[in-house]
BAFI-3210 file (N, C-alpha, C; in Angstrom, 3 decimals, decimal comma, padded with zeros to 6 digits):
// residues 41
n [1|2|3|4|5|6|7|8|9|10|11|12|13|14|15|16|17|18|19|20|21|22|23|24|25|26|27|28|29|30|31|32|33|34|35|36|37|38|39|40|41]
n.u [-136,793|-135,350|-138,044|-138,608|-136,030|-136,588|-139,123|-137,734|-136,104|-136,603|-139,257|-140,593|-143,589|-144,295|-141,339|-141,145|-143,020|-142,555|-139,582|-140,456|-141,487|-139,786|-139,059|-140,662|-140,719|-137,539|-135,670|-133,201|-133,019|-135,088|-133,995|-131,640|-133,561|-134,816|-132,550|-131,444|-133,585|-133,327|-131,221|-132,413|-134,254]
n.v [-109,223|-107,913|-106,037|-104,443|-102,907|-101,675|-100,095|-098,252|-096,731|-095,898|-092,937|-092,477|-093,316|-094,014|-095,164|-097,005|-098,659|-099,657|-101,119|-102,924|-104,262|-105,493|-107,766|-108,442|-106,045|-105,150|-106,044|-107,222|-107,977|-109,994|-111,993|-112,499|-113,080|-116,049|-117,735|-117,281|-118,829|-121,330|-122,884|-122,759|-124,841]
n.w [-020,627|-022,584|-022,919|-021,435|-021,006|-023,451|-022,237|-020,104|-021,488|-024,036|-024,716|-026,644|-028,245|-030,447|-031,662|-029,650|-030,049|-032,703|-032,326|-030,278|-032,435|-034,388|-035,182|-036,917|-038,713|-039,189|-041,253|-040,143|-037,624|-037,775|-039,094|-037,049|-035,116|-035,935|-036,867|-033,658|-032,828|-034,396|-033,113|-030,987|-030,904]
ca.u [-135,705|-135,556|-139,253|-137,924|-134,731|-138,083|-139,918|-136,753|-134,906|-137,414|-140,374|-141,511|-144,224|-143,939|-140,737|-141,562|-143,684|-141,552|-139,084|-141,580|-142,385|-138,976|-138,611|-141,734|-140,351|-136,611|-135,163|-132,074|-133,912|-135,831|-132,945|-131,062|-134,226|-135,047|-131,090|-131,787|-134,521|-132,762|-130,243|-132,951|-135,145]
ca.v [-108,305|-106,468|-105,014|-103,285|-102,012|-100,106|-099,189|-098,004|-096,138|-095,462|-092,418|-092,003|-094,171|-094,725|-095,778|-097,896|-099,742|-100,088|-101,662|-104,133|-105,314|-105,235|-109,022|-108,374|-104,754|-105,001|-107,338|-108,127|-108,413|-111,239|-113,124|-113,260|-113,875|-117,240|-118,207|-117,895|-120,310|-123,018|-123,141|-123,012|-125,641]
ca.w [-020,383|-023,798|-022,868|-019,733|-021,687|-024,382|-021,344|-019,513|-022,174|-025,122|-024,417|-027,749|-028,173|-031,663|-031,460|-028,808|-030,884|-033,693|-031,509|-030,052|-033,535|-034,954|-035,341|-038,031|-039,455|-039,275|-041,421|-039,710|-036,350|-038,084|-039,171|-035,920|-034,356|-036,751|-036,253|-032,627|-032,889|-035,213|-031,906|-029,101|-031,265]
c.u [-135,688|-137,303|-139,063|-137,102|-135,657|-138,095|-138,819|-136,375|-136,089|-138,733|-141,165|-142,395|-144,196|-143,147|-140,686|-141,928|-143,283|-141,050|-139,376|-141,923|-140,865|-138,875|-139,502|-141,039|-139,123|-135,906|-133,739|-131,720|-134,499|-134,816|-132,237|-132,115|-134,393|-133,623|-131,016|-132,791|-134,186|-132,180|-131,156|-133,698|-134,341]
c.v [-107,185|-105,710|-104,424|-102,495|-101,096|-099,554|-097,960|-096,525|-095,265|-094,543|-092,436|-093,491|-095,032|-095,501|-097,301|-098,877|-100,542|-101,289|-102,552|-104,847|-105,779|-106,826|-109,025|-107,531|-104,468|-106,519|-108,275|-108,807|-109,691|-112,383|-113,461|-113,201|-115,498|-117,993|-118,365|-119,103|-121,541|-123,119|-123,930|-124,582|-127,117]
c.w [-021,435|-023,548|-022,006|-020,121|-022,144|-023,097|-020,453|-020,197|-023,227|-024,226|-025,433|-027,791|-029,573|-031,785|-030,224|-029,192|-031,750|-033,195|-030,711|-031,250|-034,160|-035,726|-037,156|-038,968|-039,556|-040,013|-040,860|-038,336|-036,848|-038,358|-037,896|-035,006|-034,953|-036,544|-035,032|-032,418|-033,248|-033,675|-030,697|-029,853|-031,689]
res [x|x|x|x|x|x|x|x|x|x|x|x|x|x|x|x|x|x|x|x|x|x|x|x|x|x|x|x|x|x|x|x|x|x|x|x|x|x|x|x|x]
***
């Protein structure tokens, strides 16, 4: 679902990318991804 929202919404490609990695390059993307995980796991 969130890769349809990028493709959807986002043109720049860069950004695009970014935003595909974010979990890696955003640190607060990484934390409530890893907090999602304790939950699902």
């Amino acid at each position: 679902m969130y890769s349809l929202l990028l493709e959807t919404y986002i043109k720049d490609q860069k950004e695009k990318h970014r935003l595909f990695h974010a979990i890696e390059s955003i640190p607060c993307v990484a934390r409530k991804a890893q907090w999602a995980l304790n939950w699902i796991q």
